[in-house]
N, CA, C and O atoms as a Tripos MOL2 file, in Angstrom:
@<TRIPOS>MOLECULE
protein
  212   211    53     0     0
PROTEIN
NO_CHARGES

@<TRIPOS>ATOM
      1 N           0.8600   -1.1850    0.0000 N.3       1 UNK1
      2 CA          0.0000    0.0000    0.0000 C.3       1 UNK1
      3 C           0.8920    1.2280    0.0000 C.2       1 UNK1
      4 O           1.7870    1.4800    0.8060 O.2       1 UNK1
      5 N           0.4730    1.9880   -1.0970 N.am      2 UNK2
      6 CA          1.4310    3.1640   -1.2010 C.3       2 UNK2
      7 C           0.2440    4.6330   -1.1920 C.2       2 UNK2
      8 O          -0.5930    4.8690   -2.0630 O.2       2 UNK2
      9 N           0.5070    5.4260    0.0290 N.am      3 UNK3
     10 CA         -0.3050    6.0750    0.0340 C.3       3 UNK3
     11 C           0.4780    7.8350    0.3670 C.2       3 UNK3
     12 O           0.0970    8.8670    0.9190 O.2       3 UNK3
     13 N           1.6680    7.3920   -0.3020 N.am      4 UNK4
     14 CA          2.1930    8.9580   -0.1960 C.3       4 UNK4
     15 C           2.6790    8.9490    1.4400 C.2       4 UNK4
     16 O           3.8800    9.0480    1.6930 O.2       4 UNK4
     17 N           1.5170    8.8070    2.7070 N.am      5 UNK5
     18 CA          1.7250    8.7110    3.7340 C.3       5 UNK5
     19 C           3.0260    8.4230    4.9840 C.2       5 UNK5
     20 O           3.7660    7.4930    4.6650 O.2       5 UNK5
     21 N           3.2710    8.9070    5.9440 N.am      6 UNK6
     22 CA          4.1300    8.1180    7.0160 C.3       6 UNK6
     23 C           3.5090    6.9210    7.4230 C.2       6 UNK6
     24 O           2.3550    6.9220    7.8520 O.2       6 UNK6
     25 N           4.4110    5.5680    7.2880 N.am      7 UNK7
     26 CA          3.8210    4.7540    8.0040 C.3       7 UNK7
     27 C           5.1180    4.0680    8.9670 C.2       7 UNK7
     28 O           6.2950    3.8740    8.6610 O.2       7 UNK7
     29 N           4.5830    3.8720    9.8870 N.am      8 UNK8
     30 CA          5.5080    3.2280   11.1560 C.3       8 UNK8
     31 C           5.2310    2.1010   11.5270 C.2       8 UNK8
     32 O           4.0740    1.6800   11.5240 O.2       8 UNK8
     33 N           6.1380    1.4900   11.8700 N.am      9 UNK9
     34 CA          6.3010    0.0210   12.6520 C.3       9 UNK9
     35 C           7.1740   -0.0480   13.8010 C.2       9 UNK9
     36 O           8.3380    0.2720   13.5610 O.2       9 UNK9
     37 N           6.8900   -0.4080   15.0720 N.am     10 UNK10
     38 CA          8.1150   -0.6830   16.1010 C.3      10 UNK10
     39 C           7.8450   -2.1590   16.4350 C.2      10 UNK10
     40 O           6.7560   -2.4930   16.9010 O.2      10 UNK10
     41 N           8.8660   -3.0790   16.1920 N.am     11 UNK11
     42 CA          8.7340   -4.2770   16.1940 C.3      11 UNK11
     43 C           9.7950   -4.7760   17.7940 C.2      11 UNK11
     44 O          10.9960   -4.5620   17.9590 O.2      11 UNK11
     45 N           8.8470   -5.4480   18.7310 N.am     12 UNK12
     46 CA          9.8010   -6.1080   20.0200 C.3      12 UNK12
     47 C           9.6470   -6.8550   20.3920 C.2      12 UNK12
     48 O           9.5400   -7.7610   19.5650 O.2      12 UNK12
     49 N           9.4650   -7.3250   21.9820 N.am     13 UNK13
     50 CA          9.3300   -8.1500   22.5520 C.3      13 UNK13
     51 C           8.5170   -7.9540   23.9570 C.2      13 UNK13
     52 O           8.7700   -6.9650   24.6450 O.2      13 UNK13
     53 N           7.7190   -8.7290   24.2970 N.am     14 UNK14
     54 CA          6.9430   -8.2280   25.4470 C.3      14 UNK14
     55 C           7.0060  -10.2550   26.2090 C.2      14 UNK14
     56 O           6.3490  -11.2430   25.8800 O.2      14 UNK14
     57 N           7.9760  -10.0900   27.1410 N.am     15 UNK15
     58 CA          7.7830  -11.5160   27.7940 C.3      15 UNK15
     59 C           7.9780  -12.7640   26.8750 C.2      15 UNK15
     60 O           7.1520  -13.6710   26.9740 O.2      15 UNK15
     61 N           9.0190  -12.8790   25.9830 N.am     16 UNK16
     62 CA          9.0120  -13.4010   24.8460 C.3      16 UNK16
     63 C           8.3100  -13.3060   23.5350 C.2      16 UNK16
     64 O           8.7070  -13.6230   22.4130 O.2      16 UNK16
     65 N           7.4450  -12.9170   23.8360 N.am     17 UNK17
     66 CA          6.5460  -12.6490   22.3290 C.3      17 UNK17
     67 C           6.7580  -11.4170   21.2900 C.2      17 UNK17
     68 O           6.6030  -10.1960   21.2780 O.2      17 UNK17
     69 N           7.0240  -12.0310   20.7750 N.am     18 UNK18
     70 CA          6.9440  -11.0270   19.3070 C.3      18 UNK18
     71 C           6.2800  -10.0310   18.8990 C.2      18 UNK18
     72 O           5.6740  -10.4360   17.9070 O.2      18 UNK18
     73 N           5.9410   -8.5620   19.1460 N.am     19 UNK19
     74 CA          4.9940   -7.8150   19.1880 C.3      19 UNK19
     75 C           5.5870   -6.9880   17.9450 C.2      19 UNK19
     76 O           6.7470   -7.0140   17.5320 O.2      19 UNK19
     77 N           4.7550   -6.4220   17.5680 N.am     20 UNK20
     78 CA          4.7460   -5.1500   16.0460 C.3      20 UNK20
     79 C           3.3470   -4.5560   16.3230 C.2      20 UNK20
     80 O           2.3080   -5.1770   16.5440 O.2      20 UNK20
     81 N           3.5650   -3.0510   16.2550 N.am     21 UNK21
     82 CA          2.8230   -2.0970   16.0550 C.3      21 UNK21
     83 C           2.7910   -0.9300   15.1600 C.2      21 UNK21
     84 O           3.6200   -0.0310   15.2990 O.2      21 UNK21
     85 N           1.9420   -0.8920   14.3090 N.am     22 UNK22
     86 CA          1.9090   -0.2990   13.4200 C.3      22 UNK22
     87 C           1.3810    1.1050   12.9830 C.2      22 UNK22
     88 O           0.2480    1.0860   13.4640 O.2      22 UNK22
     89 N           1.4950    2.0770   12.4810 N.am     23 UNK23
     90 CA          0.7100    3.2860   12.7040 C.3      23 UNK23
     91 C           0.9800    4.2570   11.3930 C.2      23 UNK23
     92 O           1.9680    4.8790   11.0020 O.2      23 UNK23
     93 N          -0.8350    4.0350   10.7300 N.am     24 UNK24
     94 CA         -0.6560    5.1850    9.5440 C.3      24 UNK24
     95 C          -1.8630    6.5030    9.7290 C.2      24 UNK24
     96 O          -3.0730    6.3230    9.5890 O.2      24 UNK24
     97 N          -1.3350    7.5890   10.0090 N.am     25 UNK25
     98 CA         -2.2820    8.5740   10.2140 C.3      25 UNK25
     99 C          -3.4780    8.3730    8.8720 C.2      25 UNK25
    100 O          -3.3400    7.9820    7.7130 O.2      25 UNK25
    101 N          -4.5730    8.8040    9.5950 N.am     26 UNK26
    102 CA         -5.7790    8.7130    8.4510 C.3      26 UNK26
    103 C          -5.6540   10.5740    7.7110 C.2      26 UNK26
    104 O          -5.8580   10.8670    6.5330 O.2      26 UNK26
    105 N          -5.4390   11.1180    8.3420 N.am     27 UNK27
    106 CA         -4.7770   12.5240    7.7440 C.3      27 UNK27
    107 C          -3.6260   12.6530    7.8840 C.2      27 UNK27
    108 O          -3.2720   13.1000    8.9740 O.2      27 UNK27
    109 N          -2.4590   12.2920    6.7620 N.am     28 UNK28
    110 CA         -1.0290   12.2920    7.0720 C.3      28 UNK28
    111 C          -0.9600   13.7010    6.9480 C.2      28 UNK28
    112 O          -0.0500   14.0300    7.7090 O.2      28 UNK28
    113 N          -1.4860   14.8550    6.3320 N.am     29 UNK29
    114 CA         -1.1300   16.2640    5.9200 C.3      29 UNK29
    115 C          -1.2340   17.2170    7.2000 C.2      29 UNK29
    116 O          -0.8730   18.3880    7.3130 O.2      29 UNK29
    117 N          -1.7960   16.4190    8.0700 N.am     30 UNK30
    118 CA         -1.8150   16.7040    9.4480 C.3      30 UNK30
    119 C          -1.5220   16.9320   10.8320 C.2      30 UNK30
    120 O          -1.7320   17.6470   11.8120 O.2      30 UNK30
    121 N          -0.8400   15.7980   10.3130 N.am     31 UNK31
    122 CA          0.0040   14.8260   11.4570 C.3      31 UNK31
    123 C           1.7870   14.8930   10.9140 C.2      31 UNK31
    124 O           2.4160   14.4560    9.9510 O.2      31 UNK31
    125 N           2.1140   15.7180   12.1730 N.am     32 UNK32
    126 CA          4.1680   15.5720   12.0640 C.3      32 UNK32
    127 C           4.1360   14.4710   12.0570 C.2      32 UNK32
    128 O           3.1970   13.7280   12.3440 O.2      32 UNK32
    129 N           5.7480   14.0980   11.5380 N.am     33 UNK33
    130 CA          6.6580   12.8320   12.1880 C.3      33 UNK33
    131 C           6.8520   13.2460   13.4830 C.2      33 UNK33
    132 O           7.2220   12.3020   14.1810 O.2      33 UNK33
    133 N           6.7510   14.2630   14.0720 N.am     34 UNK34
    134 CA          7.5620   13.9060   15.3590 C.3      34 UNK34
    135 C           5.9770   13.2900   16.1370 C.2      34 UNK34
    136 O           6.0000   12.4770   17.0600 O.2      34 UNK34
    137 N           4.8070   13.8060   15.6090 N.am     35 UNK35
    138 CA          3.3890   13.4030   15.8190 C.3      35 UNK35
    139 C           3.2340   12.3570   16.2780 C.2      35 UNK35
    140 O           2.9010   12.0850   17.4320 O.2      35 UNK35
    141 N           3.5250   11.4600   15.1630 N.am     36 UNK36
    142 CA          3.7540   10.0290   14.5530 C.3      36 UNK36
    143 C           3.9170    9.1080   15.2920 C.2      36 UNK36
    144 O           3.2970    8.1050   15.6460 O.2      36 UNK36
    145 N           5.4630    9.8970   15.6120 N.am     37 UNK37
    146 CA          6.5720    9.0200   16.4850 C.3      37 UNK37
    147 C           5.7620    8.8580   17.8910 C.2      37 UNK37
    148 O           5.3030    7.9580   18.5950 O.2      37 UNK37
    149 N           5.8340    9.8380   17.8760 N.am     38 UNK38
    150 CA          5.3870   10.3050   19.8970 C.3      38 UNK38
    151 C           4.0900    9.2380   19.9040 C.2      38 UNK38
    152 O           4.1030    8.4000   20.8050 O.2      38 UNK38
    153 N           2.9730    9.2150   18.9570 N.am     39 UNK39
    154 CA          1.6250    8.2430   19.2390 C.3      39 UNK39
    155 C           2.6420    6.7980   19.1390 C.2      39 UNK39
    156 O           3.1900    6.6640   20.2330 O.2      39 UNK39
    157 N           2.8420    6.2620   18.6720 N.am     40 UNK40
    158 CA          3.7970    4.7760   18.1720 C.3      40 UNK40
    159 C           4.1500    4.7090   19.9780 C.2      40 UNK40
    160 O           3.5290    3.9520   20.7250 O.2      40 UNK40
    161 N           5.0470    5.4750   20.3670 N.am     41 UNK41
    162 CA          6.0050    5.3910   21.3660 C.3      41 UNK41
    163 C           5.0370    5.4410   22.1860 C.2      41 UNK41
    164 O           5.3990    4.5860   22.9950 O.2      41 UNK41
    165 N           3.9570    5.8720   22.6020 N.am     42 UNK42
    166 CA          3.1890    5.7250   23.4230 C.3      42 UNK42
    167 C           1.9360    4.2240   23.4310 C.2      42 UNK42
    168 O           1.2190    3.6100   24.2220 O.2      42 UNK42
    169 N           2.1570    4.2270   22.5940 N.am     43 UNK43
    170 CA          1.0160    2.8870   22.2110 C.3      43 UNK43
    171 C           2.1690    2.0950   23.0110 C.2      43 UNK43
    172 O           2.0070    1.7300   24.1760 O.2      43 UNK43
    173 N           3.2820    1.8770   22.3180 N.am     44 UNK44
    174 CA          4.4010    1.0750   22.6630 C.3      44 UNK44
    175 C           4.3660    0.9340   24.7530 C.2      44 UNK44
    176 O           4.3690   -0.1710   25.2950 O.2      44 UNK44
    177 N           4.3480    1.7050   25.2250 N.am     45 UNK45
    178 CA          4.4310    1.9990   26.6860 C.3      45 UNK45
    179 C           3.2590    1.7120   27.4130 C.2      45 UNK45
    180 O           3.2700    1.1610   28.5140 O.2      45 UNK45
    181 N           2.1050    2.1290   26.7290 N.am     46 UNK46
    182 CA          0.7700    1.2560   27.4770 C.3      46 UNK46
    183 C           0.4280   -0.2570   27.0600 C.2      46 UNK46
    184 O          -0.3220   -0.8560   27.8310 O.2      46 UNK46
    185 N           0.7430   -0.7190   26.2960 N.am     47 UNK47
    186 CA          1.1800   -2.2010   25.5780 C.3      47 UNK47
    187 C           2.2640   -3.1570   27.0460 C.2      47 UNK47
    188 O           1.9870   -4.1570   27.7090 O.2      47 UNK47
    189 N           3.5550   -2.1990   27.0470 N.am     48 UNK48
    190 CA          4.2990   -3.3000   28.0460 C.3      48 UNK48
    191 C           3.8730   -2.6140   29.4230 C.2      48 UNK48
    192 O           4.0940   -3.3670   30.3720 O.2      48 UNK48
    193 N           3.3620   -1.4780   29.7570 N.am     49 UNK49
    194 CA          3.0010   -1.2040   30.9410 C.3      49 UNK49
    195 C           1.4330   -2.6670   31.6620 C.2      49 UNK49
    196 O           1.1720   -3.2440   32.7180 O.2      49 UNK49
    197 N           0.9600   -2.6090   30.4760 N.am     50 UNK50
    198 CA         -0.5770   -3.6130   30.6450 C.3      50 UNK50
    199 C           0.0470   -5.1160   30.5960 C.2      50 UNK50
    200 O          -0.6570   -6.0970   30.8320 O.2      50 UNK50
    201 N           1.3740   -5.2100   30.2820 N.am     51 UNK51
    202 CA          1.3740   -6.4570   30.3130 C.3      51 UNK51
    203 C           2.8820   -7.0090   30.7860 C.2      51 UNK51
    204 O           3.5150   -7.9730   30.3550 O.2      51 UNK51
    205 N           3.2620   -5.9400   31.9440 N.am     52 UNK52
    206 CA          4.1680   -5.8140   33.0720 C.3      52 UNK52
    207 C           3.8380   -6.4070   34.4110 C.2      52 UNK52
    208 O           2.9280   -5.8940   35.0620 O.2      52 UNK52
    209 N           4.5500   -7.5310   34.9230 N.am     53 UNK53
    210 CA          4.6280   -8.5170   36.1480 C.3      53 UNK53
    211 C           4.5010   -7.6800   37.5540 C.2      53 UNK53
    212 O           4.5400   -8.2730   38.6310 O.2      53 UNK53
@<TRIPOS>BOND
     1     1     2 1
     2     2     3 1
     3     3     4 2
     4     3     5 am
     5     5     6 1
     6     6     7 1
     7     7     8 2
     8     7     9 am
     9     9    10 1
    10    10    11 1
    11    11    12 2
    12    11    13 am
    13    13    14 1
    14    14    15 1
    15    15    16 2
    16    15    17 am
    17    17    18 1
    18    18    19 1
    19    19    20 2
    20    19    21 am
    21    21    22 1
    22    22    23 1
    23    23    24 2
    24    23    25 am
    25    25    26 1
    26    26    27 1
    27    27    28 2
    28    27    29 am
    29    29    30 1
    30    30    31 1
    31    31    32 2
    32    31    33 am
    33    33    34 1
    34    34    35 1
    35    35    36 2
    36    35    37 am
    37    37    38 1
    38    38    39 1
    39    39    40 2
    40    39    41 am
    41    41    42 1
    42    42    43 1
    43    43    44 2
    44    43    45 am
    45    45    46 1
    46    46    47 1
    47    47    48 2
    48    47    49 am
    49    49    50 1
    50    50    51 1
    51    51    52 2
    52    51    53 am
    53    53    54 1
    54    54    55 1
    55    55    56 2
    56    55    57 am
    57    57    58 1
    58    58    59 1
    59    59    60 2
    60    59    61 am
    61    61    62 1
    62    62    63 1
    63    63    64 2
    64    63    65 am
    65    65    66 1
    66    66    67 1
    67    67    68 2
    68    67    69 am
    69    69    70 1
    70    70    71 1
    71    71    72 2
    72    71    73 am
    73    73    74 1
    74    74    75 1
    75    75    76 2
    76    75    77 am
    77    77    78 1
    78    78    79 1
    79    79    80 2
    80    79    81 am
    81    81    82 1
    82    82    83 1
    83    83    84 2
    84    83    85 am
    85    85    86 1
    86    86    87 1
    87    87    88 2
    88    87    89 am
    89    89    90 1
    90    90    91 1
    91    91    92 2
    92    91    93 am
    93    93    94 1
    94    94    95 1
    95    95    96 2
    96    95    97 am
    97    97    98 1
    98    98    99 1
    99    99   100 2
   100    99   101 am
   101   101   102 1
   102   102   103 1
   103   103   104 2
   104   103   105 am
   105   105   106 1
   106   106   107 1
   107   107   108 2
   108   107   109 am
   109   109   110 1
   110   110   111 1
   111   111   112 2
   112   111   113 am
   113   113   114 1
   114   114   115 1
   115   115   116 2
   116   115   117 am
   117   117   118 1
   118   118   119 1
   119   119   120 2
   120   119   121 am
   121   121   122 1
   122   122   123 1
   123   123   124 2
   124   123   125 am
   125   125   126 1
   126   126   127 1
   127   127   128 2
   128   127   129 am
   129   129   130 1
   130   130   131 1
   131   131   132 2
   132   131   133 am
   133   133   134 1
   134   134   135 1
   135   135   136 2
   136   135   137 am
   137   137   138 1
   138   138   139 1
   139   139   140 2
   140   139   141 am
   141   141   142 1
   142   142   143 1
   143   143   144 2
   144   143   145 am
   145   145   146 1
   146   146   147 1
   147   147   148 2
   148   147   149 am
   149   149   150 1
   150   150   151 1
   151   151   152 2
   152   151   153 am
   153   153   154 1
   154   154   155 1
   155   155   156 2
   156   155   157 am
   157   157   158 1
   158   158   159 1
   159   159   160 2
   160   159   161 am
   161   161   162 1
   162   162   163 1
   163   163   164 2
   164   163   165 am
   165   165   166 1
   166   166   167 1
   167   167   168 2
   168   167   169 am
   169   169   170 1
   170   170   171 1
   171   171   172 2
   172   171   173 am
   173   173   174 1
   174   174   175 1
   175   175   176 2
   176   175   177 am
   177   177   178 1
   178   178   179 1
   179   179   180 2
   180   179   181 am
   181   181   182 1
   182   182   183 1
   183   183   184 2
   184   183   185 am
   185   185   186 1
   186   186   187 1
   187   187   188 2
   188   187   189 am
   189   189   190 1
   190   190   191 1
   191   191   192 2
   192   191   193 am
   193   193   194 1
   194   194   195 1
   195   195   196 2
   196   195   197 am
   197   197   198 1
   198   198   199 1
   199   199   200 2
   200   199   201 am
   201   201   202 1
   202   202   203 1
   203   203   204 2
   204   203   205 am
   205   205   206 1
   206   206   207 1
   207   207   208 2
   208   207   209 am
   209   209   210 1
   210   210   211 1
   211   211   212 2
@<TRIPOS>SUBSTRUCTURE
     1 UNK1         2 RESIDUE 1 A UNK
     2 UNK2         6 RESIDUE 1 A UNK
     3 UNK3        10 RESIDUE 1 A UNK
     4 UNK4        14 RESIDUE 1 A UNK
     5 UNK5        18 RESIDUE 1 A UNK
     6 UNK6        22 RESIDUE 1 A UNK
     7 UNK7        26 RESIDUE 1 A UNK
     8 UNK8        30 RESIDUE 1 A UNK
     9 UNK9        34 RESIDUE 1 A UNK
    10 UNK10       38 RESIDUE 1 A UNK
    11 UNK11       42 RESIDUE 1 A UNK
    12 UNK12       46 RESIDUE 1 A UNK
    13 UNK13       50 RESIDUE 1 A UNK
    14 UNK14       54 RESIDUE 1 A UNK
    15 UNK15       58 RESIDUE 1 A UNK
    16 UNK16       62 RESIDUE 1 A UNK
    17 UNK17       66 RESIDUE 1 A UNK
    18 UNK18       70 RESIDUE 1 A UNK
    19 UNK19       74 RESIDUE 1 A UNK
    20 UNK20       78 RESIDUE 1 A UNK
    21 UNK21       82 RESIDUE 1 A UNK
    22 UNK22       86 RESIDUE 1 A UNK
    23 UNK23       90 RESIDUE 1 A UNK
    24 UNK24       94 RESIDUE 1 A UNK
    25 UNK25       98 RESIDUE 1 A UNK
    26 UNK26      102 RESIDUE 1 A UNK
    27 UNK27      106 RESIDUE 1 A UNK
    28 UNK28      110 RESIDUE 1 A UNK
    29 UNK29      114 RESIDUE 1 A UNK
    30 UNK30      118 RESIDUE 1 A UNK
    31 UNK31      122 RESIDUE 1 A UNK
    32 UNK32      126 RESIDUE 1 A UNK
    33 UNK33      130 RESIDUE 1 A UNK
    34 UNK34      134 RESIDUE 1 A UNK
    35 UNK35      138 RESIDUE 1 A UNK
    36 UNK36      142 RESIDUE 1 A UNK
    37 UNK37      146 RESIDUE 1 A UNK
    38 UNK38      150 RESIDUE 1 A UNK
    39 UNK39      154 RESIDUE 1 A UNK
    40 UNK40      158 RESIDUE 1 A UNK
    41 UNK41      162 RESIDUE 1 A UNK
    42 UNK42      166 RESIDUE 1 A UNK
    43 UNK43      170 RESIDUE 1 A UNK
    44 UNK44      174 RESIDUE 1 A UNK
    45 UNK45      178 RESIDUE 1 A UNK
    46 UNK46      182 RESIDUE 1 A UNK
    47 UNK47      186 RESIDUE 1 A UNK
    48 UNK48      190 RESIDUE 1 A UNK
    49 UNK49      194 RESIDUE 1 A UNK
    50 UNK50      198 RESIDUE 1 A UNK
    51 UNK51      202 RESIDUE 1 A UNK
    52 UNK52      206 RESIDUE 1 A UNK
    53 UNK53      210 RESIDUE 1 A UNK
């Protein structure tokens, strides 16, 4: 899919498992990269925070 757009992936690990998260703004003309980044990185942190021992 080629949509002109930023699209992101942060690919890790949460307790062995293989996690990828992905993120394409529905208004890229809208939305910074630094936007982008910062939502990704936060998805990323409530993801291993929810599934922290």
């Amino acid at each position: 899919l080629n949509t002109g757009a930023d699209y992101w992936r942060a690919v890790f690990d949460i307790d062995g498992r293989f996690v990828s998260v992905s993120l394409m703004p529905n208004t890229p003309e809208q939305v910074s990269r630094a936007q982008s980044i910062a939502t990704l990185d936060a998805q990323i942190d409530r993801l291993k925070a929810a599934n922290a021992r």
